[in-house]
C-alpha positions as CSV (number, residue, x, y, z in Angstrom):
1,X,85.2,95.3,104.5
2,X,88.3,97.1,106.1
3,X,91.7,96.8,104.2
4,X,95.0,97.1,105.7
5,X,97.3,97.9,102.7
6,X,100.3,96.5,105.1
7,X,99.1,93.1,105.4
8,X,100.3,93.0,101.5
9,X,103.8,93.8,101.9
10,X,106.8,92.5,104.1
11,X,109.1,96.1,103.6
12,X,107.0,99.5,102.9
13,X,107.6,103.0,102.3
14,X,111.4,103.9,101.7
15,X,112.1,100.4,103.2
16,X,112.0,98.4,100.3
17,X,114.2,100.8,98.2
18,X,117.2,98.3,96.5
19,X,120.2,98.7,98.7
20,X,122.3,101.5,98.5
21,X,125.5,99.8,97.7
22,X,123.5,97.9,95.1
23,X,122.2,100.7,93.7
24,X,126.1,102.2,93.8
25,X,127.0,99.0,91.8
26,X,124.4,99.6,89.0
27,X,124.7,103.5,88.0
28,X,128.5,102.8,87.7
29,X,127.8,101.2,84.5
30,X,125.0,104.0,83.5
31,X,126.2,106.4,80.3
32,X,125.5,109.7,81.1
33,X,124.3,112.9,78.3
34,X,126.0,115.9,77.8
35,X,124.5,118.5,77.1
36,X,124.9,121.9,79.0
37,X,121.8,122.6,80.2
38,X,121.8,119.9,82.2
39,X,122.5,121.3,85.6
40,X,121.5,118.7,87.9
41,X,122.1,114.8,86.9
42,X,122.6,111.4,88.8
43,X,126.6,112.3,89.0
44,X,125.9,113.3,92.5
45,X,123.5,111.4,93.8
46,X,121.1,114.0,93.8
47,X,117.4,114.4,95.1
48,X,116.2,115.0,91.2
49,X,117.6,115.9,88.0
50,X,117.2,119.1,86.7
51,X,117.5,120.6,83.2
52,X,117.7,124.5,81.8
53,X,114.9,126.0,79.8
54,X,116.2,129.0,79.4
55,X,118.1,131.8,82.0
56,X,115.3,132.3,84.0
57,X,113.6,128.8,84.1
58,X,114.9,124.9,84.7
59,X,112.9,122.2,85.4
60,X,113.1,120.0,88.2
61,X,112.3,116.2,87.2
62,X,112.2,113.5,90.2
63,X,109.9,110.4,90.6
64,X,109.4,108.2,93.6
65,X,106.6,105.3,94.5
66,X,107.1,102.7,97.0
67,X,104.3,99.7,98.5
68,X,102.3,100.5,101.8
69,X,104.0,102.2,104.4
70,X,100.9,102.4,106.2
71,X,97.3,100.2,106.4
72,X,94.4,102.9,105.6
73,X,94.5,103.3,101.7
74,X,94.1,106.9,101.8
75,X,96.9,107.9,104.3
76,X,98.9,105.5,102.1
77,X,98.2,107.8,99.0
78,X,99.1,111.1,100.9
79,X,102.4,109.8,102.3
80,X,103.4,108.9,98.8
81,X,102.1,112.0,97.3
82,X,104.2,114.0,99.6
83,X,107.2,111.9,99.8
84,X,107.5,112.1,96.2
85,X,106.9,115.7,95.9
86,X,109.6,116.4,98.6
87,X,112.7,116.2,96.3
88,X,111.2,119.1,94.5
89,X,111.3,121.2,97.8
90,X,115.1,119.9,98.9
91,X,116.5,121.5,95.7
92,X,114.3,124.8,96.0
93,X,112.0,124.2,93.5
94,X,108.5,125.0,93.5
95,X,106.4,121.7,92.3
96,X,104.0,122.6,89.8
97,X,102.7,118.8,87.6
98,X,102.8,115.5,88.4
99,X,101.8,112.4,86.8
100,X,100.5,109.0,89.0
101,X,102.6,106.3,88.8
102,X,100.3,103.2,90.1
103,X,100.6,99.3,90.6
104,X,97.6,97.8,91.7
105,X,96.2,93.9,91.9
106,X,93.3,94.4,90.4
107,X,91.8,91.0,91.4
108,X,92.9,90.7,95.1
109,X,91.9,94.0,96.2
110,X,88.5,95.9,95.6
111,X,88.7,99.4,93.3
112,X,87.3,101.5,95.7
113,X,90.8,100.9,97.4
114,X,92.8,102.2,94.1
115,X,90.2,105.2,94.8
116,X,91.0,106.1,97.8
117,X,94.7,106.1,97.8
118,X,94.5,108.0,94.3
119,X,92.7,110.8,96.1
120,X,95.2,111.0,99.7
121,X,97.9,111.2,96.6
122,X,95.3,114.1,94.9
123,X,94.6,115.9,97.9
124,X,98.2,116.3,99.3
125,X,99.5,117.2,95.5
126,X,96.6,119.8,96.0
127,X,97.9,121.1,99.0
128,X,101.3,121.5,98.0
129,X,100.1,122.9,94.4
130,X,100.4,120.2,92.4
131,X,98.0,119.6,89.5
132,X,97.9,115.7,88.8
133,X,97.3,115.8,84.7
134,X,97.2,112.1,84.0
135,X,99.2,108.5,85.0
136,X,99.8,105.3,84.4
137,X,98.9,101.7,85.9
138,X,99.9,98.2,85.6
139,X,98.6,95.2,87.5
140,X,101.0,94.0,90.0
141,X,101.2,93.1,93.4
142,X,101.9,94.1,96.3
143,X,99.7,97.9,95.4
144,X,102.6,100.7,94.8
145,X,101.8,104.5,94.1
146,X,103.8,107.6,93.7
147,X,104.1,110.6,91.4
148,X,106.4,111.6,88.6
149,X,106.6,115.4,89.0
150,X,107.8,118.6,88.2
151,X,109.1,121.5,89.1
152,X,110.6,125.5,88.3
153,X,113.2,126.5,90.0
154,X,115.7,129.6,88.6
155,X,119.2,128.4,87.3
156,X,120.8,130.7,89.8
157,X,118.8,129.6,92.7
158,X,119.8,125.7,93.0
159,X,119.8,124.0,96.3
160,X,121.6,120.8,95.6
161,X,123.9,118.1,98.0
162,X,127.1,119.5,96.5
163,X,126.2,123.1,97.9
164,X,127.4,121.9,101.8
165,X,131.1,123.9,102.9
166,X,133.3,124.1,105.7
167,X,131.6,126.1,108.7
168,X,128.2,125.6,108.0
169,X,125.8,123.7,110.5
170,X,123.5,120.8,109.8
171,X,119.7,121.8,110.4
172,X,116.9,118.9,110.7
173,X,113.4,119.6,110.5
174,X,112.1,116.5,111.0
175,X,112.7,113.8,114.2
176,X,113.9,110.4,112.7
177,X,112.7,106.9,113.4
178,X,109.6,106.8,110.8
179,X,111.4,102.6,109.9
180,X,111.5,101.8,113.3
181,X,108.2,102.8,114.7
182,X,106.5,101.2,111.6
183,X,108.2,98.4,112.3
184,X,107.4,98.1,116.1
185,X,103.8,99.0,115.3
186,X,103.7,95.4,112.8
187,X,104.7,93.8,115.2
188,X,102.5,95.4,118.3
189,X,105.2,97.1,120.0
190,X,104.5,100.7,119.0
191,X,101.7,103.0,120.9
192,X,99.0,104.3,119.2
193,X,100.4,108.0,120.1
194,X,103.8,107.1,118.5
195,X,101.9,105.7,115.1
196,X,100.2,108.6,114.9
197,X,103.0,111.0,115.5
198,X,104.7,109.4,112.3
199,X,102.0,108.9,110.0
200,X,101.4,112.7,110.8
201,X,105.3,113.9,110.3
202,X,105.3,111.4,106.8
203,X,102.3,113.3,105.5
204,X,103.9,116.8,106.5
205,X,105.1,118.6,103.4
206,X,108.6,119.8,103.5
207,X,107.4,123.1,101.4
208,X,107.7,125.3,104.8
209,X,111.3,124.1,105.3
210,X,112.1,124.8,101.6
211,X,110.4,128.3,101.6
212,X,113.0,129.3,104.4
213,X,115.7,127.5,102.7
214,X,115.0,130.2,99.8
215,X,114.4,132.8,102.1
216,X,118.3,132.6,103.4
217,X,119.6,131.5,100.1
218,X,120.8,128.5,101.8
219,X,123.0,126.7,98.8
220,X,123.2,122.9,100.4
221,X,120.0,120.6,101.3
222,X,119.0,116.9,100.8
223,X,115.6,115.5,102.4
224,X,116.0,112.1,104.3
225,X,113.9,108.9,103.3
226,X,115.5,105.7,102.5
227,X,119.1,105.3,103.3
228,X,118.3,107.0,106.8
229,X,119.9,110.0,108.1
230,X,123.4,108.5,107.7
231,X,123.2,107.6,104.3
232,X,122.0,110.8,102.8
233,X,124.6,112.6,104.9
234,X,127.1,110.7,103.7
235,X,125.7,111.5,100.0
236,X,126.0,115.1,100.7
237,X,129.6,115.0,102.1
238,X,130.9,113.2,99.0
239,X,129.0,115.6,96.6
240,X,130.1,118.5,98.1
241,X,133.5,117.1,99.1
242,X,133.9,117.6,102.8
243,X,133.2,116.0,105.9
244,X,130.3,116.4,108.4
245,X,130.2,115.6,112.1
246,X,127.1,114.0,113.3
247,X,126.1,114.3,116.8
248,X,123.7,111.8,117.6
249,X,122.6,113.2,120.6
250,X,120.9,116.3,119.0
251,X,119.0,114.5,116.6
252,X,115.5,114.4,117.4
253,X,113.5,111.3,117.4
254,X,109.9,110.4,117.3
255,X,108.4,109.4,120.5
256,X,109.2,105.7,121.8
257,X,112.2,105.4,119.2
258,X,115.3,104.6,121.1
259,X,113.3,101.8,123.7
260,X,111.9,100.1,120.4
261,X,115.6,99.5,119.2
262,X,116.7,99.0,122.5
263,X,114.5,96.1,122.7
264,X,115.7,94.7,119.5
265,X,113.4,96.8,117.0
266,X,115.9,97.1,114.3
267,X,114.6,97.1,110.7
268,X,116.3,95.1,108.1
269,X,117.0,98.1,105.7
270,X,119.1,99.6,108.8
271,X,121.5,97.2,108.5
272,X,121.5,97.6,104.7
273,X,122.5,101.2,104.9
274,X,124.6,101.0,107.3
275,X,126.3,98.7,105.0
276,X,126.3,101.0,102.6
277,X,128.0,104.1,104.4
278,X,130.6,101.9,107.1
279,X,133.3,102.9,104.9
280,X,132.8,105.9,104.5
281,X,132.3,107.0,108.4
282,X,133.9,107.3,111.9
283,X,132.3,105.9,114.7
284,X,133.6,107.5,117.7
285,X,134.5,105.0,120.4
286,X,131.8,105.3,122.8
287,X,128.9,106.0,120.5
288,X,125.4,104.9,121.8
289,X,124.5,101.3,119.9
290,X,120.6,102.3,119.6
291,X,122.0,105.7,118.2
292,X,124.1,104.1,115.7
293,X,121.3,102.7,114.3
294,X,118.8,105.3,114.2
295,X,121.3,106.7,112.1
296,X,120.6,104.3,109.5
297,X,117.1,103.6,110.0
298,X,114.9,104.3,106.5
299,X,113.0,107.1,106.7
300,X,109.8,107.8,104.4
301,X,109.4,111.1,103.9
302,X,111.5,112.3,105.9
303,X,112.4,116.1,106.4
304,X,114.9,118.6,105.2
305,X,118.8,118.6,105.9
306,X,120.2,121.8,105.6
307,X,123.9,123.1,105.3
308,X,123.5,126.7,106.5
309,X,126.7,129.4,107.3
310,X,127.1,130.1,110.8
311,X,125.8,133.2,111.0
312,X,122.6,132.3,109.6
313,X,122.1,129.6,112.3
314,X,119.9,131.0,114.7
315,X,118.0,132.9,112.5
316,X,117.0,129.8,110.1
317,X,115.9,127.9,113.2
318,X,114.2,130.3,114.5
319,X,112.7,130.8,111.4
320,X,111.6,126.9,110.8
321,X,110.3,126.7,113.8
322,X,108.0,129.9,113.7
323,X,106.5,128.1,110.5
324,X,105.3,124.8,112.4
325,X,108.6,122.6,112.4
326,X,109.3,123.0,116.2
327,X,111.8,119.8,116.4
328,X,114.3,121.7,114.3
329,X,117.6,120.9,115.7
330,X,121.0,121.3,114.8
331,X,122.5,118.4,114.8
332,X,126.0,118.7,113.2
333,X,128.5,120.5,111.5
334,X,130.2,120.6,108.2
335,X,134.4,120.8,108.3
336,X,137.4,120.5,105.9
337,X,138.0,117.0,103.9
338,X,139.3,114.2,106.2
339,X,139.9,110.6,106.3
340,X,136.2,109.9,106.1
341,X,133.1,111.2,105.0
342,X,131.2,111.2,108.1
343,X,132.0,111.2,111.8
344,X,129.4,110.1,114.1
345,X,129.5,110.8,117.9
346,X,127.0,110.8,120.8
């Protein structure tokens, strides 16, 4: 018997995240430790936390899991793998363990689907050079999987949201639209060729775009997933206390994108973030509807967003794109501390 994993669930992938103004709300009351070799904590909103071993050697420490994005158990289990193993790569690190983190309804669903999404998550940790060493499970429903992993990275050598200043250029590696075209394919609107196209870009590891982050010594990166391209830029801008312009235009998109939201597509968790990050941002006057919330829309595995100095530009894209990411596009620039956090324009 066939399973489709989305039948299950009513928001997958980075969708069904808690809101980002929610989640605001609830680390405002969260004690921090002090201690100083913590380098890397929640204070900024960071892809993962990160902790000195010594003055070579930290550790980077993130987790992520999330219910089906996607209906075929197995692609499931590699777009979690390497969704979760992607905030290793934003902050530079190179992920080395991980641990399964699994929620499965044992009686509803047959084991040889546990199986098969445990080995897409084993086989994309193997390709990124990840040794899963052990896990844990529950019984629950909807089915939920991800990874609790860890990386090295050198003190010295952090890539972090904080690291974005005045003159650099945004890089993307990856189009946007992963929410919509989901969406649109539940509910028959999206092409085969466009479902495809994303479960493909979800499963892509962002360890290319992180090796020529390193390469350039590039200082400034988050990876998009689920409080869209907006949200995580706005993230970035606050942490490393500057503004960003955003040009809409020049961000690429996957396929059939923009006619899905133009014909009403619009996932809930847009809406959400947008929520989240109106205060914070400029909309210029004449801004493209659809565009405005593309910006929003929750990506799953996204790719890499990278503050890089001008004169480094051409020669980082050049360089992503050589290494298989050929819809790297600069899409904005970072500028000195203004009225708001973002400012997004066609």
């Amino acid at each position: 018997m066939k399973i489709d994993l989305l039948q299950m669930v009513d928001q997958g992938g980075c969708s069904s995240k808690i809101p980002p103004k929610q989640l605001e709300e609830i680390l405002k009351h969260l004690p921090l430790p002090v201690d100083p070799d913590i380098l890397v904590n929640i204070d900024t909103r960071d892809d993962a936390g990160v902790y000195r071993i010594s003055d070579d050697l930290a550790l980077v420490f993130t987790t992520d899991f999330f219910p089906p994005v996607c209906s075929d158990p197995y692609e499931f289990g590699q777009i979690a793998a390497a969704n979760s193993i992607s905030d290793v790569y934003a902050m530079g690190g190179i992920p080395a363990l991980a641990l399964n983190i699994m929620m499965f309804p044992s009686s509803k669903l047959p084991l040889n689907v546990y199986s098969e999404i445990l080995k897409g998550g084993f086989d994309k940790a193997s390709e990124a050079g990840v040794k899963i060493i052990g896990g844990h499970t529950i019984d629950d429903s909807p089915p939920k999987y991800g990874l609790a992993v860890i990386g090295f990275i050198h003190p010295g050598k952090l890539i972090t949201n904080a690291g974005a200043r005045p003159g650099d250029y945004l890089i993307l590696t990856k189009p946007v639209g992963t929410g919509v075209i989901m969406a649109g394919h539940r509910l028959g609107m999206a092409s085969d060729k466009d479902l495809n196209e994303t479960k493909r870009l979800m499963k892509l590891l962002n360890k290319s775009g992180a090796e020529v982050m390193k390469k350039f010594n590039i200082s400034g990166a988050t990876d998009i997933t689920g409080f869209g391209l907006g949200g995580h830029v706005l993230k970035m801008a606050c942490a490393s206390k500057v503004s960003m312009n955003i040009f809409m235009r020049k961000v690429p998109l996957i396929g059939s994108t923009w006619n899905l939201v133009d014909n009403g597509c619009i996932p809930g968790a847009a809406f959400t973030n947008l929520d989240y990050a109106e205060n914070g941002t400029s909309f210029s006057s004449d801004l493209d509807y659809n565009l405005k919330m593309i910006a929003f829309d929750a990506q799953t595995s996204g790719g890499l967003l990278m503050s890089v100095p001008a004169h480094l530009k051409a020669l980082v894209v050049e360089e992503l794109k050589k290494s298989g990411l050929n819809e790297t596009s600069v899409i904005g620039e970072v500028v000195q501390k203004r009225e708001k956090s973002i400012y997004l324009t066609n």
